[in-house]
CHARMM internal coordinates of N, CA and C (Angstrom, degrees):
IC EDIT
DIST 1 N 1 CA 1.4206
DIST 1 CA 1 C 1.5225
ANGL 1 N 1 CA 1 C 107.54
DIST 1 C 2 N 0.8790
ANGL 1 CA 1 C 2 N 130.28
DIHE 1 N 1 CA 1 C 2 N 108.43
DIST 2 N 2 CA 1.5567
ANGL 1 C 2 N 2 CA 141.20
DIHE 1 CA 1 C 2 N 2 CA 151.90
DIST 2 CA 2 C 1.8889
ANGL 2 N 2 CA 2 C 114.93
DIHE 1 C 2 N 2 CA 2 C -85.34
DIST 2 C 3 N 1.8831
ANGL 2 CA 2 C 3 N 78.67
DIHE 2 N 2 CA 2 C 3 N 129.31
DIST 3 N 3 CA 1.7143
ANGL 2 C 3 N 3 CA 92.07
DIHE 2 CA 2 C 3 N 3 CA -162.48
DIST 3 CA 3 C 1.9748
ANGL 3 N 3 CA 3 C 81.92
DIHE 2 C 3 N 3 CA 3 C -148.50
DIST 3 C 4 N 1.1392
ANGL 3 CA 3 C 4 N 95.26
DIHE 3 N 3 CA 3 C 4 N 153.01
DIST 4 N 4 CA 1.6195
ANGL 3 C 4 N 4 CA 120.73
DIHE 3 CA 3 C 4 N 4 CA 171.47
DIST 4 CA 4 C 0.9345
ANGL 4 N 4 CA 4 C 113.40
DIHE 3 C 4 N 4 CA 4 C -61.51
DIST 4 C 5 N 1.4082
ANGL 4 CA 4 C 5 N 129.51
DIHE 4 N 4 CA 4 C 5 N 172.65
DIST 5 N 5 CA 1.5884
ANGL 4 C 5 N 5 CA 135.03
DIHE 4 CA 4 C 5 N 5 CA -173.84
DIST 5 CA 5 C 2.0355
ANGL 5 N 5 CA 5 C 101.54
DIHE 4 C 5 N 5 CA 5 C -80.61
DIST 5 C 6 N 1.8646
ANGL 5 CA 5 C 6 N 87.03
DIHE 5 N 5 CA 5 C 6 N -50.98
DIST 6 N 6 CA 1.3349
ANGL 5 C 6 N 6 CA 119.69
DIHE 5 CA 5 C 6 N 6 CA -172.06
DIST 6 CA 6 C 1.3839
ANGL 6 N 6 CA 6 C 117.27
DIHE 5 C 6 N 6 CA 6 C -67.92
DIST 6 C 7 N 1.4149
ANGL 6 CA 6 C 7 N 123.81
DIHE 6 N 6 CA 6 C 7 N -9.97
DIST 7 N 7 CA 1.2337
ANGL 6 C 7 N 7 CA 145.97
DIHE 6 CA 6 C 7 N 7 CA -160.23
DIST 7 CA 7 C 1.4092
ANGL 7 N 7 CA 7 C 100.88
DIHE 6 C 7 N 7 CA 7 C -68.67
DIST 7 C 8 N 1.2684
ANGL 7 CA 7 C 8 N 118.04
DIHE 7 N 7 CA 7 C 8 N 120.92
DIST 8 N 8 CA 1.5911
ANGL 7 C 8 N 8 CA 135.24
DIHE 7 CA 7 C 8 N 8 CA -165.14
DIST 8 CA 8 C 1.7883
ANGL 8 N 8 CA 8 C 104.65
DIHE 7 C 8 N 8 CA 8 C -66.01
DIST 8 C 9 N 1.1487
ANGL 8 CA 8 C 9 N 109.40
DIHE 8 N 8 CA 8 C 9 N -51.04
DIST 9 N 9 CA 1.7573
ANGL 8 C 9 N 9 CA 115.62
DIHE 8 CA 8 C 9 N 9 CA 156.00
DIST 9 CA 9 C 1.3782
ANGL 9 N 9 CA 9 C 143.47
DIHE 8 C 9 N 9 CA 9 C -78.33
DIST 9 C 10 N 1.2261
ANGL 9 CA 9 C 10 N 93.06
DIHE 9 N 9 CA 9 C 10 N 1.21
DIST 10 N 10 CA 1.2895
ANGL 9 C 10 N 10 CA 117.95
DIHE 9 CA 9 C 10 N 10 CA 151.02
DIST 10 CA 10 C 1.7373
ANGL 10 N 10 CA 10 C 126.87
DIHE 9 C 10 N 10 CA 10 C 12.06
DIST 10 C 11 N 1.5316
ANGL 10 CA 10 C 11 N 103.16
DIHE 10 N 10 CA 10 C 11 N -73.91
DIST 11 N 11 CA 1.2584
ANGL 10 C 11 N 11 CA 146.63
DIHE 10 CA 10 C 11 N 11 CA 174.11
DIST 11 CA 11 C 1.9800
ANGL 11 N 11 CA 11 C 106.92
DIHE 10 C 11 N 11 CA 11 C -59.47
DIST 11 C 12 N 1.3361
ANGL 11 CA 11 C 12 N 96.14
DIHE 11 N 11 CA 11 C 12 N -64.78
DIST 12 N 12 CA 1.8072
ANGL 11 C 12 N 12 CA 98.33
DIHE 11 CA 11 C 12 N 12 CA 163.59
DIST 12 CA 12 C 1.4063
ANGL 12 N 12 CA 12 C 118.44
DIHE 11 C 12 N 12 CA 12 C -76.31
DIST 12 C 13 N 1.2241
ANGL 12 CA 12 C 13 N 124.27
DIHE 12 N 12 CA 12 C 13 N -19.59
DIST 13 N 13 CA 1.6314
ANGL 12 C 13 N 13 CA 110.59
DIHE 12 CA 12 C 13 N 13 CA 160.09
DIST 13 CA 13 C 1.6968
ANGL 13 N 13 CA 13 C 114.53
DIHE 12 C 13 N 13 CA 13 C -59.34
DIST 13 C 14 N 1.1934
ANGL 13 CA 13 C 14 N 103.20
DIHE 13 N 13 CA 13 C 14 N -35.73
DIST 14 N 14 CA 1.5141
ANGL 13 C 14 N 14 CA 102.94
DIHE 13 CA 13 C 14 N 14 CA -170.87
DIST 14 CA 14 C 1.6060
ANGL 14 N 14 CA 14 C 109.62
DIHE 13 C 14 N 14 CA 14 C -94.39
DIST 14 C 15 N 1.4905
ANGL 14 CA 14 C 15 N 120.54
DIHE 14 N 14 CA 14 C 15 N -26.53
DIST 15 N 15 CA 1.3784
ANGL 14 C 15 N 15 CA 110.73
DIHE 14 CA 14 C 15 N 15 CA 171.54
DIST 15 CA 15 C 2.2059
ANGL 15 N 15 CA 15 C 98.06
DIHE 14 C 15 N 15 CA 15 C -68.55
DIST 15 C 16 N 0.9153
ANGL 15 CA 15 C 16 N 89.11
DIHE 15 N 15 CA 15 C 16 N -31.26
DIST 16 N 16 CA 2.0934
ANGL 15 C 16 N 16 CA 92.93
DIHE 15 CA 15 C 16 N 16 CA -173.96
DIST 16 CA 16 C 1.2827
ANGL 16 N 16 CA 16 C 91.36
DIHE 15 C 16 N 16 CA 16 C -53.82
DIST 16 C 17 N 1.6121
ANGL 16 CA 16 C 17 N 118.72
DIHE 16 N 16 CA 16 C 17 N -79.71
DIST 17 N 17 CA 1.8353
ANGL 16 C 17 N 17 CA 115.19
DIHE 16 CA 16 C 17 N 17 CA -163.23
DIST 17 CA 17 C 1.5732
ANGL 17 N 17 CA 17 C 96.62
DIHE 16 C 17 N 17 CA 17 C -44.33
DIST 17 C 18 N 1.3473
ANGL 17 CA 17 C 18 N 140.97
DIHE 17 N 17 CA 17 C 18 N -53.61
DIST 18 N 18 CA 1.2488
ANGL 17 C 18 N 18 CA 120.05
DIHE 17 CA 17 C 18 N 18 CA -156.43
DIST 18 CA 18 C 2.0002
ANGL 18 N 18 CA 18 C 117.52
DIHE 17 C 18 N 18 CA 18 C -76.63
DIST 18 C 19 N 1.4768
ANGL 18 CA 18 C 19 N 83.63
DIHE 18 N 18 CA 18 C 19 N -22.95
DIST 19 N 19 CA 1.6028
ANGL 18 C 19 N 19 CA 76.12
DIHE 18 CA 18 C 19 N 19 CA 169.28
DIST 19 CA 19 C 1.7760
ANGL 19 N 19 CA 19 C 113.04
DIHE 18 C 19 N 19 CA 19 C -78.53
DIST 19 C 20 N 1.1777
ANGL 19 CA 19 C 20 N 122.16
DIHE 19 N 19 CA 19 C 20 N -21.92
DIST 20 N 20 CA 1.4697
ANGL 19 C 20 N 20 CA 127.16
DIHE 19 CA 19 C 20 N 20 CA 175.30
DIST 20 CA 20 C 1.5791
ANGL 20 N 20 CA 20 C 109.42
DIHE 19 C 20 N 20 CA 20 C -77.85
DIST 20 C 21 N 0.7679
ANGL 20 CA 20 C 21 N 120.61
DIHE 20 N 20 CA 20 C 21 N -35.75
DIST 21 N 21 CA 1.6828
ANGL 20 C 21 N 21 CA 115.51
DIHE 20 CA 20 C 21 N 21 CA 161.85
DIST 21 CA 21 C 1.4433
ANGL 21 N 21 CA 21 C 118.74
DIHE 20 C 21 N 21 CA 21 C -82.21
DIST 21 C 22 N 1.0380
ANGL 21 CA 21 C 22 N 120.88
DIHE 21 N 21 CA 21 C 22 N -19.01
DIST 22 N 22 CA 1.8376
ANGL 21 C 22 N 22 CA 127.37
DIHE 21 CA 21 C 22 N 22 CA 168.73
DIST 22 CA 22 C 1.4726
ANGL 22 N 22 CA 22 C 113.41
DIHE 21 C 22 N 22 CA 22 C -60.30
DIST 22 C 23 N 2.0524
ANGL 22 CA 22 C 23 N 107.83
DIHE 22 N 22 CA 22 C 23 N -34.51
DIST 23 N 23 CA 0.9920
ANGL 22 C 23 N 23 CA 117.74
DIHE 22 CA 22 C 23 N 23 CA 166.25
DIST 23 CA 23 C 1.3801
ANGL 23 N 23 CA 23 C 130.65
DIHE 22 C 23 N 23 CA 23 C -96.85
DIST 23 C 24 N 1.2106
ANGL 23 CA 23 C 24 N 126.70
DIHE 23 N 23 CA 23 C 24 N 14.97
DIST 24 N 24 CA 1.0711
ANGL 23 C 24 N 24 CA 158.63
DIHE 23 CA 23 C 24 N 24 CA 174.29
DIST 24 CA 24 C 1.4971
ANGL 24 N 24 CA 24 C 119.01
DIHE 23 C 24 N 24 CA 24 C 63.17
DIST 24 C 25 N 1.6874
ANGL 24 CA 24 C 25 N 106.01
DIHE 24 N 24 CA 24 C 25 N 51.64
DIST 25 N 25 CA 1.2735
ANGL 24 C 25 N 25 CA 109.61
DIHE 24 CA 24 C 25 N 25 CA 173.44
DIST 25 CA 25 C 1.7794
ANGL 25 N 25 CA 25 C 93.60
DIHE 24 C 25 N 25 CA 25 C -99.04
DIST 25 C 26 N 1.4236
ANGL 25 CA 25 C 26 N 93.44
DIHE 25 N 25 CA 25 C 26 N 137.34
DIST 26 N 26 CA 1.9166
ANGL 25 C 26 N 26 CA 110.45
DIHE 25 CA 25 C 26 N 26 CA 167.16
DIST 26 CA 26 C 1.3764
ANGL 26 N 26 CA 26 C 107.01
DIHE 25 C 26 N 26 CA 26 C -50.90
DIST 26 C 27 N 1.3890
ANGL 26 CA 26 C 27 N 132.43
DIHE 26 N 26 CA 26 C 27 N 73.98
DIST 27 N 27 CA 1.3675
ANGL 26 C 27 N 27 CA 124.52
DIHE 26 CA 26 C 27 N 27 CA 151.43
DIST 27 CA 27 C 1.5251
ANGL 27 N 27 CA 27 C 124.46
DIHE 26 C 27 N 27 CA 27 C -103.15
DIST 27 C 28 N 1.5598
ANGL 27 CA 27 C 28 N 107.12
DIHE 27 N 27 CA 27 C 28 N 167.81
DIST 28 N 28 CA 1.5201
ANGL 27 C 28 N 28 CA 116.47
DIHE 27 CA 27 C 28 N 28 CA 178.32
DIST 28 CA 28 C 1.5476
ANGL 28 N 28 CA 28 C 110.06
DIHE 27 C 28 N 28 CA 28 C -137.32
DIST 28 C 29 N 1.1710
ANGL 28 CA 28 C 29 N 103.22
DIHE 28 N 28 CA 28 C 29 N 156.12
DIST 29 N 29 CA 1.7748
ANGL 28 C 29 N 29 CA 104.53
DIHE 28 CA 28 C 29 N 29 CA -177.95
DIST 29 CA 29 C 1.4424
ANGL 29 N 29 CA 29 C 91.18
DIHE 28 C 29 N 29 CA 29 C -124.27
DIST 29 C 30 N 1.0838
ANGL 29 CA 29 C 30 N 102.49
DIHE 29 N 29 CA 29 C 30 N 118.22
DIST 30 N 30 CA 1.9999
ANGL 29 C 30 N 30 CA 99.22
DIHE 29 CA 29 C 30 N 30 CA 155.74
DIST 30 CA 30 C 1.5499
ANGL 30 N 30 CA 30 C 110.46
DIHE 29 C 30 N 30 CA 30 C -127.25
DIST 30 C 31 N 1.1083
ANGL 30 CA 30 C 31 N 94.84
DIHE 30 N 30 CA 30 C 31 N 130.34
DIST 31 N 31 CA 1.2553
ANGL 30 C 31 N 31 CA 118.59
DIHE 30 CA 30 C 31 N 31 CA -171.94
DIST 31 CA 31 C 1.8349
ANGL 31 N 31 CA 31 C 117.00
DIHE 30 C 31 N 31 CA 31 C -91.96
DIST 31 C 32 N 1.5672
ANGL 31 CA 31 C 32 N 105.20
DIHE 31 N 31 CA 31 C 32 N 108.16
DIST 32 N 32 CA 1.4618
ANGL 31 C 32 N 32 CA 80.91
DIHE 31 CA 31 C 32 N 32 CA -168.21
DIST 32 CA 32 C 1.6451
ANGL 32 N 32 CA 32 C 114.79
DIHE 31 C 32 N 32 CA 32 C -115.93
DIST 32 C 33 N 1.1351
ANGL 32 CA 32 C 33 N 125.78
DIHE 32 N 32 CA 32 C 33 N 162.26
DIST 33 N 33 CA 1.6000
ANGL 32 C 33 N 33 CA 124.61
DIHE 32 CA 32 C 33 N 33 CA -155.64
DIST 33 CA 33 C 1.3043
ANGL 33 N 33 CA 33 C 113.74
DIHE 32 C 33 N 33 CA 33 C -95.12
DIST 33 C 34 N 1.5443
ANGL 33 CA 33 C 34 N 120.68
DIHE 33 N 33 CA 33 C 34 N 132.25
DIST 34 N 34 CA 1.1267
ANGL 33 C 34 N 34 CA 137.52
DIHE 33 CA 33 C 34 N 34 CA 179.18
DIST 34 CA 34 C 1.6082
ANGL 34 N 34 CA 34 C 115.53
DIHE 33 C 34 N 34 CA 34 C 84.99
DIST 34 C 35 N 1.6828
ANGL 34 CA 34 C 35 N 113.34
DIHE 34 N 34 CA 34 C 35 N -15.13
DIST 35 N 35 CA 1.2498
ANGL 34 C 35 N 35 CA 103.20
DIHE 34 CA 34 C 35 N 35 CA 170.95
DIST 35 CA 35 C 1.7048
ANGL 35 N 35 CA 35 C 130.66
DIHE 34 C 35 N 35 CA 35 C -110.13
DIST 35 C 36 N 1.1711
ANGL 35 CA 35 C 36 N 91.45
DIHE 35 N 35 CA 35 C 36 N 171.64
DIST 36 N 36 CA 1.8727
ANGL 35 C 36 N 36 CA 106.81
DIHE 35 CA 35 C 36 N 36 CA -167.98
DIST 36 CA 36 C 1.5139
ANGL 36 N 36 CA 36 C 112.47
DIHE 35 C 36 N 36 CA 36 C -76.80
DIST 36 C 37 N 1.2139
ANGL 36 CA 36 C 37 N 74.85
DIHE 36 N 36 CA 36 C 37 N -167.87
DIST 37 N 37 CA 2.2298
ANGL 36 C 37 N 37 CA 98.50
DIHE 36 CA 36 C 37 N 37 CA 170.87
DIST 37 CA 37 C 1.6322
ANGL 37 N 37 CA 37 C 96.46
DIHE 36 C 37 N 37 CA 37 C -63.65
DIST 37 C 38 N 1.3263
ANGL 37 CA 37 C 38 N 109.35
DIHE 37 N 37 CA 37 C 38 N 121.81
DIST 38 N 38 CA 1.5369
ANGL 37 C 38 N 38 CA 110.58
DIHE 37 CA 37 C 38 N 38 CA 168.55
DIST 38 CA 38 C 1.4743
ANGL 38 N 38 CA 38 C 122.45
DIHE 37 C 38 N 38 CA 38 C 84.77
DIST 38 C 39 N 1.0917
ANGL 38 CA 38 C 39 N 118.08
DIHE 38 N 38 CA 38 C 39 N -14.57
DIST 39 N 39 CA 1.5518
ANGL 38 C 39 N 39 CA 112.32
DIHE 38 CA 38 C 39 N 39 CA -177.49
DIST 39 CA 39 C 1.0642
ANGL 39 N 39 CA 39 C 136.30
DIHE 38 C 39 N 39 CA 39 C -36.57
DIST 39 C 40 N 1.7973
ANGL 39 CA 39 C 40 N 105.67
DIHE 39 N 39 CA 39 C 40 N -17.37
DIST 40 N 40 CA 1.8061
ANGL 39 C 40 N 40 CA 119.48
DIHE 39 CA 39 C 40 N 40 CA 155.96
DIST 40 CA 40 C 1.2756
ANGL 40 N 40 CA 40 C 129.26
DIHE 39 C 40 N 40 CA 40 C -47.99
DIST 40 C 41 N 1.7874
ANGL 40 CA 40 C 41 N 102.19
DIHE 40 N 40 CA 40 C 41 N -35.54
DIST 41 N 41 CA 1.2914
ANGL 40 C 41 N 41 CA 94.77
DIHE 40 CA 40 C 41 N 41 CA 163.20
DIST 41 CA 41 C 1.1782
ANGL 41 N 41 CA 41 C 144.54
DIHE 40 C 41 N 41 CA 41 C -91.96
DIST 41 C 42 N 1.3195
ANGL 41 CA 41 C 42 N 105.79
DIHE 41 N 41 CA 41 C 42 N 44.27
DIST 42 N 42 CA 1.6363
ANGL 41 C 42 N 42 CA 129.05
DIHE 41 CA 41 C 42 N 42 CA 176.53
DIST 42 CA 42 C 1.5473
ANGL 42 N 42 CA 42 C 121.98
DIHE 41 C 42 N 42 CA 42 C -107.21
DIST 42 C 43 N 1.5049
ANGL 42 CA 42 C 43 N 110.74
DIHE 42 N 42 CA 42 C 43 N -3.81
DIST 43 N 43 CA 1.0786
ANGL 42 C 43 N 43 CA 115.63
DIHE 42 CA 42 C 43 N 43 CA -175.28
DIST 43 CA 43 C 1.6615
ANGL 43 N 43 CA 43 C 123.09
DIHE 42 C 43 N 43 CA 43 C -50.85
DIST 43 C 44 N 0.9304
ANGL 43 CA 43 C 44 N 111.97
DIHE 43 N 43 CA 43 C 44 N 135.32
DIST 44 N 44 CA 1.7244
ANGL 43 C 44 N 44 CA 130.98
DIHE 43 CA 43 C 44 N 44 CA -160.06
DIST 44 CA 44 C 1.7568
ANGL 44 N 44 CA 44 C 123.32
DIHE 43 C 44 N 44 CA 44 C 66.50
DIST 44 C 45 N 1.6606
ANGL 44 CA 44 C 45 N 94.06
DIHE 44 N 44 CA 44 C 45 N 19.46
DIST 45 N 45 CA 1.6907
ANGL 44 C 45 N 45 CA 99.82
DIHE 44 CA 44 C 45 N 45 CA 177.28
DIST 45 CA 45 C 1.6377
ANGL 45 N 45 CA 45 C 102.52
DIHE 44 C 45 N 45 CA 45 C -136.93
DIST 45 C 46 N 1.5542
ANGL 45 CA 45 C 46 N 124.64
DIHE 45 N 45 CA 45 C 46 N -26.32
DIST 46 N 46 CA 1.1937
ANGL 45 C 46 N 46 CA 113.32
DIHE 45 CA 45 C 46 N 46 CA 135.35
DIST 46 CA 46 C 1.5724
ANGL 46 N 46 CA 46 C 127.20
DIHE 45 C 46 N 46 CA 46 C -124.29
DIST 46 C 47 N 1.6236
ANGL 46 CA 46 C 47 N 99.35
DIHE 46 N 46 CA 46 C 47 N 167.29
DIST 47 N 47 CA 1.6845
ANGL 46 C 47 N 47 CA 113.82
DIHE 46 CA 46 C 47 N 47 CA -175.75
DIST 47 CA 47 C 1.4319
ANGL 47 N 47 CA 47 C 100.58
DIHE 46 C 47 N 47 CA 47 C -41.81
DIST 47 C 48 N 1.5400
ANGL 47 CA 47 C 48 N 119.42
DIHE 47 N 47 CA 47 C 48 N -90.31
DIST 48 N 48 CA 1.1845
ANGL 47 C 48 N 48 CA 133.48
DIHE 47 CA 47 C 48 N 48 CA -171.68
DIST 48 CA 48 C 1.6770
ANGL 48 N 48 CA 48 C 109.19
DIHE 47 C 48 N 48 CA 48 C -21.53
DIST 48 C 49 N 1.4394
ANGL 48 CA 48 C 49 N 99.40
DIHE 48 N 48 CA 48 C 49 N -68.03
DIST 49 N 49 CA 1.5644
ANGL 48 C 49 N 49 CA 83.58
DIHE 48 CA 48 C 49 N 49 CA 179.86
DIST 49 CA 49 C 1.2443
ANGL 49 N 49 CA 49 C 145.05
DIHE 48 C 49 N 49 CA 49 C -60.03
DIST 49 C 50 N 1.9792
ANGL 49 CA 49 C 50 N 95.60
DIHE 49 N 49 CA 49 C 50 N -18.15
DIST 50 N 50 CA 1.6939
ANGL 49 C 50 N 50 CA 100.71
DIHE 49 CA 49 C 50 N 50 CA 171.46
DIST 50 CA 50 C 1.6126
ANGL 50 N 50 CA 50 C 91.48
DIHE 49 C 50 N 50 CA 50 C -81.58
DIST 50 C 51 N 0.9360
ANGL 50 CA 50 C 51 N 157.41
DIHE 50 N 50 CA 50 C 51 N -86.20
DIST 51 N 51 CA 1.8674
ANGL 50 C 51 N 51 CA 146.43
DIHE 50 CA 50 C 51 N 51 CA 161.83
DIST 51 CA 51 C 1.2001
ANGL 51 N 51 CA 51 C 105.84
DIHE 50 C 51 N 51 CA 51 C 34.61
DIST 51 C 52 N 1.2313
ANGL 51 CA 51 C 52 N 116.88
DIHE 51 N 51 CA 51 C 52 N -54.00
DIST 52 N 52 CA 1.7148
ANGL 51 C 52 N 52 CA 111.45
DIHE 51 CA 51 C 52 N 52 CA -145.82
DIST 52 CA 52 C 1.7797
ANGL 52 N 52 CA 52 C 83.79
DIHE 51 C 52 N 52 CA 52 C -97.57
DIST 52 C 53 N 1.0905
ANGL 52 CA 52 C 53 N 125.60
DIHE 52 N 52 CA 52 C 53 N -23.54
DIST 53 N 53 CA 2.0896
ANGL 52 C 53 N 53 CA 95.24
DIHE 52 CA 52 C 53 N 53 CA 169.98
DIST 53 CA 53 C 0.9385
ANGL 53 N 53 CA 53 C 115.62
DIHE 52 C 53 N 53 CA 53 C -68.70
DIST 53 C 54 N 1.4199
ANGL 53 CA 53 C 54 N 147.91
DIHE 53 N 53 CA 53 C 54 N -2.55
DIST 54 N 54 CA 1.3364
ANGL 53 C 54 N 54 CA 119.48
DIHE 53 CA 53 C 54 N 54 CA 154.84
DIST 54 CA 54 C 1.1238
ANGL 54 N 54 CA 54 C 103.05
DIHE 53 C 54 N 54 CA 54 C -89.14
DIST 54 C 55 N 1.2743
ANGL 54 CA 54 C 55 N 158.40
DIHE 54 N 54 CA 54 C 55 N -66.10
DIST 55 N 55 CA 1.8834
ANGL 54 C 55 N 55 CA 121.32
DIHE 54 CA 54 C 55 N 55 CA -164.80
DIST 55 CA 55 C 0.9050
ANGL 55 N 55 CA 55 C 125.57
DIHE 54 C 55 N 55 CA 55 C -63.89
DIST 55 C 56 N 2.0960
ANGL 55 CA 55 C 56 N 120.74
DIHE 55 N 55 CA 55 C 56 N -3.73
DIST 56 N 56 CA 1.3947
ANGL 55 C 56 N 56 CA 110.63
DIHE 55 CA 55 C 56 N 56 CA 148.82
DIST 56 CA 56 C 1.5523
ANGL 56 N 56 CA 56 C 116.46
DIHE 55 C 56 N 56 CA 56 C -61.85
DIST 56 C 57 N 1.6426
ANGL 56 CA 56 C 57 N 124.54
DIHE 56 N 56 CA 56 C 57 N -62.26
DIST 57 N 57 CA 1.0155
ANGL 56 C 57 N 57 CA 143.09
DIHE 56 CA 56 C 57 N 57 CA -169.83
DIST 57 CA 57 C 1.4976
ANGL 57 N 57 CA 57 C 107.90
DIHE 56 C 57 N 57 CA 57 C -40.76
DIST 57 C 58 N 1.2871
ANGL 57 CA 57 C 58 N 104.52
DIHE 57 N 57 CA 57 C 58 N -32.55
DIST 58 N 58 CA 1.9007
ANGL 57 C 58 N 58 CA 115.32
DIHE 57 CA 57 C 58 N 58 CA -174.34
DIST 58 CA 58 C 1.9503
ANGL 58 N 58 CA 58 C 103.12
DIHE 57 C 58 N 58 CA 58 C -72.45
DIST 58 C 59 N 1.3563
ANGL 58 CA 58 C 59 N 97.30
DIHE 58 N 58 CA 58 C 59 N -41.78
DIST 59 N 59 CA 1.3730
ANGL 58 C 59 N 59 CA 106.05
DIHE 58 CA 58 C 59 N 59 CA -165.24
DIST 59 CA 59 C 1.8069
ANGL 59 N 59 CA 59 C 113.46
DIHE 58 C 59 N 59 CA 59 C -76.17
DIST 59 C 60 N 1.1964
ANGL 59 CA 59 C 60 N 87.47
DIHE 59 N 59 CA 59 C 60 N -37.47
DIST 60 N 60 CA 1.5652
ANGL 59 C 60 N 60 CA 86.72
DIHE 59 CA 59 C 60 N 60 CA -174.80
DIST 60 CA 60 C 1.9802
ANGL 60 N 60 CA 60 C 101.27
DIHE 59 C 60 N 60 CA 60 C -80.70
DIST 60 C 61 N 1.2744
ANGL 60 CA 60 C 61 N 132.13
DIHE 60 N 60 CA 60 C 61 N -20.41
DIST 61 N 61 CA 1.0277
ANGL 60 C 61 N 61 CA 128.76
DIHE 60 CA 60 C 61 N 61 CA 173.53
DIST 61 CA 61 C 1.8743
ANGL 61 N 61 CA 61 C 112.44
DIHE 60 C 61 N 61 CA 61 C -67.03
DIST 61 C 62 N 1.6409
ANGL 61 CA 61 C 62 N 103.08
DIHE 61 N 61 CA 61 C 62 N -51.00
DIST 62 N 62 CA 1.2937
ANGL 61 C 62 N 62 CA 89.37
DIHE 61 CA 61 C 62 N 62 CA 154.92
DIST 62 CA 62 C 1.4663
ANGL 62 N 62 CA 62 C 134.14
DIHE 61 C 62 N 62 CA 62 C -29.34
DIST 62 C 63 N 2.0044
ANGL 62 CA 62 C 63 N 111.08
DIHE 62 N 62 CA 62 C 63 N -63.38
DIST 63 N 63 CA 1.2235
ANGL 62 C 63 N 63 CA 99.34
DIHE 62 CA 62 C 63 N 63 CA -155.83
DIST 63 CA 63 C 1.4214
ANGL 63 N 63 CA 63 C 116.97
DIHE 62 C 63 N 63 CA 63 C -84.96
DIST 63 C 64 N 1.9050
ANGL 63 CA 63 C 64 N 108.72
DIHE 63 N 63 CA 63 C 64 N 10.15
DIST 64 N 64 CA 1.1970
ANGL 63 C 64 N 64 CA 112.35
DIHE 63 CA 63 C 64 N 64 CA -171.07
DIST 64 CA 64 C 1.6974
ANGL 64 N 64 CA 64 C 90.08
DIHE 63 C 64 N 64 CA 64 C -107.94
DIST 64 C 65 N 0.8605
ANGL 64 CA 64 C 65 N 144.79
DIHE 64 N 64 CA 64 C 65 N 57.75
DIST 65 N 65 CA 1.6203
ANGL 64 C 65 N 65 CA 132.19
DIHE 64 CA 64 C 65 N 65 CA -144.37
DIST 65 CA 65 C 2.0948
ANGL 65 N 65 CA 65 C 77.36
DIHE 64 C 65 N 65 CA 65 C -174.65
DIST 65 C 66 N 1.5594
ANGL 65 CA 65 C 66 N 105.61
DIHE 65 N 65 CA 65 C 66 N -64.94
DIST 66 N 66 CA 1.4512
ANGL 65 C 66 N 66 CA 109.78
DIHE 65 CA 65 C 66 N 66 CA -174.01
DIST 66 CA 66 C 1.9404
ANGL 66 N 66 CA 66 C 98.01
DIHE 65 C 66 N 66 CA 66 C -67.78
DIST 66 C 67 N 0.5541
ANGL 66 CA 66 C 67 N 117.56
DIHE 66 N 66 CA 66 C 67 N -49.96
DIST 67 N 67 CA 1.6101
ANGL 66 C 67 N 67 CA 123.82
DIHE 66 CA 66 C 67 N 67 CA 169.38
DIST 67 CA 67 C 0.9408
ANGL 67 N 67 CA 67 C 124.62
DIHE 66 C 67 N 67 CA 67 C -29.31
DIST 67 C 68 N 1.3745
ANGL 67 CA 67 C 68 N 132.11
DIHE 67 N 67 CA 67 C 68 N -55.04
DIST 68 N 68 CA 1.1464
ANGL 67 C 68 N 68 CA 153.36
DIHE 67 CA 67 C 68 N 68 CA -149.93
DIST 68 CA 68 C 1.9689
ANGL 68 N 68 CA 68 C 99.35
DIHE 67 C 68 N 68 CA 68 C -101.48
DIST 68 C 69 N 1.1119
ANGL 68 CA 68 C 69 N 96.32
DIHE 68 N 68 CA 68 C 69 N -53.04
DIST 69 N 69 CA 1.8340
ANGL 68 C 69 N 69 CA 114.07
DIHE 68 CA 68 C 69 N 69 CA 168.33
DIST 69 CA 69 C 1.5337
ANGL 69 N 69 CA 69 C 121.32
DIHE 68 C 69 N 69 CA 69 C -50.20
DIST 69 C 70 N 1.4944
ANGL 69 CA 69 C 70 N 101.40
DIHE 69 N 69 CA 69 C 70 N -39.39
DIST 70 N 70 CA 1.6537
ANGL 69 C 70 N 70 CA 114.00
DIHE 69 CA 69 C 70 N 70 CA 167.57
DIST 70 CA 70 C 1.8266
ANGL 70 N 70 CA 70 C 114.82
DIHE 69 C 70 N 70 CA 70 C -74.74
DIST 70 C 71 N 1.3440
ANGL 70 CA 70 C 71 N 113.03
DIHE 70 N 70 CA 70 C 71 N -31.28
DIST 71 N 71 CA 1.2461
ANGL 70 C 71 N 71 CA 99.37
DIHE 70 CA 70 C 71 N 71 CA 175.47
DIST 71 CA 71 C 1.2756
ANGL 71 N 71 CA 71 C 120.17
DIHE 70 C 71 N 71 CA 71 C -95.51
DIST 71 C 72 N 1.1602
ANGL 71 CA 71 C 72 N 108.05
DIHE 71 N 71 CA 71 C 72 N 17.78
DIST 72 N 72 CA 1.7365
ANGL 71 C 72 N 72 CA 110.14
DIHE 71 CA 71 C 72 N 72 CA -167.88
DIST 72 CA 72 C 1.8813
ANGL 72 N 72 CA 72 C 84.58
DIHE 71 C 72 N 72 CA 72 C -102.61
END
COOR INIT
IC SEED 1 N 1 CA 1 C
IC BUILD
């Protein structure tokens, strides 16, 4: 989950990832600096948000990579 520093939920993004890994779903929180609610949807108008597709892009290849390994 990628969420802003400034991000008003802030607080429930991070109580969420820890209850999803308590249950042992593969999650991550990255926390990124100086930005808000949504800053994803800025991609190709700011840095940060073009930034953050690759450790999405990394992550979801993982879990489609672990996926794929379990049904084989």
């Amino acid at each position: 989950m990628h969420v802003g520093e400034d991000e008003v939920l802030l607080d429930d993004s991070r109580r969420f990832v820890e209850h999803a890994v308590a249950a042992g779903v593969d999650a991550e929180l990255d926390v990124w600096e100086g930005m808000v609610h949504g800053f994803l949807g800025g991609i190709g108008r700011l840095a940060a948000s073009t930034e953050a597709l690759d450790p999405i892009g990394s992550f979801l290849t993982k879990c489609f990579n672990n996926s794929a390994t379990q049904r084989n």
